[in-house]
N, C-alpha and C positions, 0 to 999 in steps of 0.2 A: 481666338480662344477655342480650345478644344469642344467639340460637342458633348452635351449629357449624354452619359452610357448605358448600354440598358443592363448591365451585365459585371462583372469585373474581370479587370484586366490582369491577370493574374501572369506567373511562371512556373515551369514545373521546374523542381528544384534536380540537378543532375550534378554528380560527380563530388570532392568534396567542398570546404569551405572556399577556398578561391575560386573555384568555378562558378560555385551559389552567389557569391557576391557579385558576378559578373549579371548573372542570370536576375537580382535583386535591381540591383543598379539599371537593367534596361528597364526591366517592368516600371520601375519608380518615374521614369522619364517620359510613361504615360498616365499617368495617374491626373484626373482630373483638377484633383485638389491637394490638401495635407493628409487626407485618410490614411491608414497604412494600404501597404503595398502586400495583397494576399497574396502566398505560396502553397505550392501541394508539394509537401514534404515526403511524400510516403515512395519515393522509387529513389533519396537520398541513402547513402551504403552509411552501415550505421559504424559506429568506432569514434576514435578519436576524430573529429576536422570533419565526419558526417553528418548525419541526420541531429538535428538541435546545435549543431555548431554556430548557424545562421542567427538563433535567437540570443545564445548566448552574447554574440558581438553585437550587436544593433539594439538601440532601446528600443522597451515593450511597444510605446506609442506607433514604431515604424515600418512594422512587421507583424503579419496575422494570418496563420491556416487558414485554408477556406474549410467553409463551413460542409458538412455533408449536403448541404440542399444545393452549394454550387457547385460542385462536384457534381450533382446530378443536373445543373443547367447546361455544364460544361463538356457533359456524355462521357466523365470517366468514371464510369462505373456500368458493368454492365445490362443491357437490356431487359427488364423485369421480364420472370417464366412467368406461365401460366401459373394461376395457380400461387403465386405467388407475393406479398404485398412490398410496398418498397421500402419499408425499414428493412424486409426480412434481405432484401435485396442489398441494400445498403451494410446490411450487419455479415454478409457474402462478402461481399467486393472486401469491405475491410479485411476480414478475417485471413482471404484469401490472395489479397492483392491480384486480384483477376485484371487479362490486359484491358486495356482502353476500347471501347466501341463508340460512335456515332458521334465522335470529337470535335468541338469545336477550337481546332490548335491552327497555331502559327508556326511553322516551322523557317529555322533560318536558312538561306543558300548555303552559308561559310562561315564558319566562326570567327573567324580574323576579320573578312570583310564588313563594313557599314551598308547593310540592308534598307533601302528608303523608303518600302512597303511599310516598313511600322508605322510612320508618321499618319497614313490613312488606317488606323485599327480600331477600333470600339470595341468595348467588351457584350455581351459576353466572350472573353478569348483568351487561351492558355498561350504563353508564350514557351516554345520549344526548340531547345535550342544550349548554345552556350554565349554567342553574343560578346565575343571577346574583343571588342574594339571600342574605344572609348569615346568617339564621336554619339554612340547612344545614350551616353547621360552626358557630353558635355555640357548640356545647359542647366542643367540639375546639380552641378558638383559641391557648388556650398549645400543645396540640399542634402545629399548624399551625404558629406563628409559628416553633417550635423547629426544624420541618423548612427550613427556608430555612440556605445555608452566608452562613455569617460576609461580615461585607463584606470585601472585598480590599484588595490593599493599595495597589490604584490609585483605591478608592472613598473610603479612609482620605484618602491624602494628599490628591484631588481637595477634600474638606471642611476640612482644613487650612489648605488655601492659599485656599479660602473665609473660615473664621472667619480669618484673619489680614487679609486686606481687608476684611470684614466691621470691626472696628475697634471691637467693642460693640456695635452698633446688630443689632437684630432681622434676620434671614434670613428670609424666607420664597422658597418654593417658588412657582414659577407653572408651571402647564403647559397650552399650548394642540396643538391639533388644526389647525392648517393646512396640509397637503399641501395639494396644488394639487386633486387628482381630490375631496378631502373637500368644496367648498363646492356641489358639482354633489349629492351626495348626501344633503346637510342636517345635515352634520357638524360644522360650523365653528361655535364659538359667535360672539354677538354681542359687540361691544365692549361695550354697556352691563351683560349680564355682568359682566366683568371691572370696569366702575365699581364698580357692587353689590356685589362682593365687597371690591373694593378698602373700601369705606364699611364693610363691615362686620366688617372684622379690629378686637381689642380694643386695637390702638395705633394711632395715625397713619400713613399710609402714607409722610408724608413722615420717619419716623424709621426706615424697614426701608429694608433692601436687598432685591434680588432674584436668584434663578438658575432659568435658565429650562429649562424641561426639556419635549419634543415630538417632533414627528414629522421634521420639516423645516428646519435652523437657519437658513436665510437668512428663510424665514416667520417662524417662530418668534422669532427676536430683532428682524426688522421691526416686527413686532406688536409684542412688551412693549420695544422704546421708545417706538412711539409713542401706548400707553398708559400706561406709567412713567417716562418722561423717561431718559435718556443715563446721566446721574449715578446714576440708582439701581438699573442691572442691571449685576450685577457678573461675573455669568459666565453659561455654560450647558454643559448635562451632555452635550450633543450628540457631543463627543469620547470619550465612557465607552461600555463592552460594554455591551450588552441590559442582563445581572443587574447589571453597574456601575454602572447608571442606576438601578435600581430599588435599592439599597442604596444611594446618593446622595439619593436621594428621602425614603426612610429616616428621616436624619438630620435633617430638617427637622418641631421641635416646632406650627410655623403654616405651611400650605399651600391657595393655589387649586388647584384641580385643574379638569382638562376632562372632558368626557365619554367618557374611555376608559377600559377596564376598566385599561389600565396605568398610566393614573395613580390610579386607584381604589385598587391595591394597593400604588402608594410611598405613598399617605398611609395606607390601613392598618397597613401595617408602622408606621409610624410611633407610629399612636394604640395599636396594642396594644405598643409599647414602652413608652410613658409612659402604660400602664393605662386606654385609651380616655381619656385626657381632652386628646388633643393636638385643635389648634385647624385645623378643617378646612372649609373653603369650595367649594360642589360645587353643583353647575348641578341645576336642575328646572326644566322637566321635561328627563329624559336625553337624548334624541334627538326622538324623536317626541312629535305633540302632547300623545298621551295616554299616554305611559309617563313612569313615576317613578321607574324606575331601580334600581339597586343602593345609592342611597344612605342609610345610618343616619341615624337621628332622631336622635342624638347630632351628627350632621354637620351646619353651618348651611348648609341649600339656600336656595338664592338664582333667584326665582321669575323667566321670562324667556318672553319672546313665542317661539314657534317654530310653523314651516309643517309641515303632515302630515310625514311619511316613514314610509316602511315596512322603513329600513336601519337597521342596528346596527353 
């Protein structure tokens, strides 16, 4: 059994929703008990999939700020002036987002890697980091999956009126990474990608349909028609909320996905619906030439030429 803490184990939340989920899911995998699992929200980039994306997908009970008073156990805020009291300190640091001093953080080696220092941590302590490997909560995962709220009922009906044009025939999920600024930083996968995966789903591709799910719709549906033909994408999720999208994602038992941590986590959700054994097609290596990514061995990676980067 885990020791009492004197402290909370928190995470600081970095980059947007699928990275936060990542950064959610380790923190939760210490957590003494059922409490929620605190975040410090405030260095999340705001917009769509930023800052309050976290709360919107997860229910209230499983997710909670930390409080300013641990924020000051925590030393992110800085060192009270002379002269000066700690709210006035406290009502600084907010205002101004001043950096971090006299921190009590954890920082990870490798985002990809499983780091076995967590296992000995106690709070009080900031997890920092991104924590992209799924051996950090696998023993949590029914927990995890449970903390995400119900799909809605604009995620419902969206899959409705999917399986109703769908007409029988197989759905799968496709999701690419085309913004425009992603092909400058070496994020954009290759088409022959998307062949390869195409080849190796367990039916014919000329028997699925498709819904496209990404960053960018006018990219994103350019691309999968003109590697899926007309006739076989039947929608995209691009009109759904942040969490709409990723509970739309969801529902699909056979999914490509791209190299973002948010598609990474509609097809999780997915596979821990139908018990790990949903049918999952996912890029290696992830970005860079020599990273492998966040993706499980149960996942069929699909091997693809790519140039250095040093971006995530």
């Amino acid at each position: 059994m885990r020791p009492t803490i004197d402290g909370p184990i928190a995470a600081s939340l970095k980059g947007r929703l699928g990275n936060q989920l990542f950064q959610f899911a380790a923190a939760l995998s210490l957590q003494p008990d059922d409490r929620p699992v605190p975040v410090d929200s405030r260095w999340a980039p705001p917009g769509s999939g930023g800052r309050g994306s976290l709360f919107a997908c997860l229910r209230r009970e499983a997710v909670r700020e930390l409080s300013q008073s641990e924020l000051v156990l925590l030393g992110q805020v800085p060192r009270l002036l002379r002269g000066s009291s700690r709210i006035e300190r406290l009502r600084a640091a907010a205002a101004r987002r001043l950096p971090i001093i006299d921190s009590r953080i954890f920082t990870e080696r490798s985002p990809f890697s499983y780091d076995s220092r967590v296992l000995a941590l106690r709070g009080p302590i900031l997890l920092s980091g991104y924590f992209q490997n799924e051996q950090y909560f696998r023993d949590v995962r029914a927990k995890l999956r449970s903390a995400f709220r119900p799909a809605s009922t604009a995620a419902r009906a969206w899959w409705m009126e999917l399986e109703r044009r769908a007409a029988g025939r197989r759905l799968v999920a496709v999701a690419f990474r085309d913004a425009p600024d992603y092909a400058a930083l070496g994020w954009v996968l290759p088409d022959h990608y998307y062949r390869a995966a195409l080849t190796a789903l367990s039916v014919e591709p000329g028997e699925c349909v498709f819904a496209v799910f990404g960053d960018s719709y006018s990219h994103n549906m350019a691309r999968a028609i003109s590697l899926l033909g007309e006739d076989l994408v039947l929608a995209s999720a691009h009109g759904l909320s942040v969490p709409d999208q990723l509970s739309a994602q969801s529902m699909f038992d056979t999914q490509i996905i791209a190299n973002s941590t948010f598609s990474w986590w509609g097809a999780w959700l997915a596979d821990a619906d139908r018990g790990f054994t949903a049918e999952i097609v996912a890029p290696a290596p992830w970005v860079g030439a020599d990273d492998e990514g966040p993706v499980p061995a149960r996942w069929r990676a699909i091997r693809r030429t790519v140039g250095p980067s040093a971006c995530r």
